[in-house]
C-alpha positions, 0 to 999 in steps of 0.5 A: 807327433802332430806339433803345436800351433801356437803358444799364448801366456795364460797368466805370469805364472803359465803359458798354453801351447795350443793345438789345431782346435779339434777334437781328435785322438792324434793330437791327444796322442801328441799332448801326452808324449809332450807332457811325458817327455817335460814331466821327465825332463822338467826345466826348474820352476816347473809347476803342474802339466795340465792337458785339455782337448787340444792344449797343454797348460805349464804353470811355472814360478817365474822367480825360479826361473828368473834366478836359476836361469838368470834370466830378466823375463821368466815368460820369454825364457820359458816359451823358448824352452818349451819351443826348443824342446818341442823341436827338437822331441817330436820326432822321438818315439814315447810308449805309455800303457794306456788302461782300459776302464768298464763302467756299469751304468744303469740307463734311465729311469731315476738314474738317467731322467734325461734319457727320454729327451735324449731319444727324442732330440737324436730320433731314436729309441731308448733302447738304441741310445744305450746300445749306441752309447754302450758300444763305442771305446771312449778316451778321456781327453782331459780332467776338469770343471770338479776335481776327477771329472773326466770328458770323455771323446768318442760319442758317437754323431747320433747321440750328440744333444745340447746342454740344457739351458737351465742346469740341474740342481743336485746331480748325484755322483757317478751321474753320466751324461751327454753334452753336445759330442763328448760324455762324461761322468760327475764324479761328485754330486754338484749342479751340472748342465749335461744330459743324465743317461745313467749312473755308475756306482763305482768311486770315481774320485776319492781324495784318500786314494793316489792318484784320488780321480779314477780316470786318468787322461788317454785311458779308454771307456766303455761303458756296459750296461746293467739292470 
């Protein structure tokens, strides 16, 4: 396990433990061990685990945490724990299965009106902007900015290209898109910034379904190509 940096309060009510800002699978790896490991064994007061490229965000009430632990501040005690237990877990071995996901995706065209810029910025064609972004096994770092919006890490160098300045009015669902190394898919029709390279008709979210996001953090992509 690659441990944590640092540990700053986000509000009264969570503190983040940061990582080596970088994105890179190993410390992906070392923020879902961790979270596993506080989701089985949650201290009381514990509220959500929300995980980012190289954070993990516990959100916690302080009053509970005050009474149970008796305690006069919440935030010292809870930093503590979480130091304690990070010490003393890291060097325990935690599986999880992780899922393999395919996506269909038709490139270009009214599906992906930014495929032509992308080819132009990157110097490269069309056609190997898709074989480029098809073959690579993609892993979803986090969920985030809408509900069930995965960022996806694995995008290989030639292909990174900027947000755009102006953000598009009225992306449609299952839009992928790039922006600067990562590619990801909207899950739901919103304005967006990302480059659109194609679509997915899958559901990527789906409040009537458990969990309701398609893709959960530290699965694996890839993305296959249809006409």
């Amino acid at each position: 396990m690659i441990p944590p940096v640092h540990c700053y309060v986000l509000s009264e009510r969570a503190l983040v433990i940061a990582w080596v800002q970088r994105i890179d699978p190993a410390i992906a790896a070392s923020i879902r061990k961790l979270q596993k490991q506080l989701t089985n064994q949650p201290f009381e007061g514990m509220l959500e685990l929300v995980p980012a490229y190289a954070s993990l965000t516990v959100f916690y009430d302080p009053l509970r945490v005050r009474n149970q632990y008796a305690t006069s501040n919440s935030q010292r005690w809870v930093e503590a724990y979480l130091w304690q237990h990070i010490e003393k877990e890291q060097d325990q071995v935690v599986t999880s299965a992780s899922r393999h996901i395919e996506i269909p995706v038709q490139y270009g065209g009214v599906n992906g009106p930014d495929l032509p810029y992308v080819a132009q910025h990157c110097g490269l064609s069309e056609a190997e902007v898709i074989d480029w972004h098809s073959r690579a096994v993609y892993q979803v770092y986090l969920l985030g900015f809408v509900p069930g919006f995965a960022y996806l890490g694995g995008l290989n160098e030639k292909l990174a290209t900027p947000r755009k300045h102006t953000p598009r009015q009225g992306v449609p669902a299952g839009s992928v898109g790039i922006a600067g190394a990562q590619t990801g898919i909207y899950p739901v029709p919103i304005t967006g910034g990302w480059q659109i390279i194609g679509r997915t008709s899958l559901t990527l979210f789906d409040v009537r379904e458990n969990p309701p996001a398609r893709l959960q953090a530290g699965d694996t992509v890839t993305f296959v190509p249809i006409s």
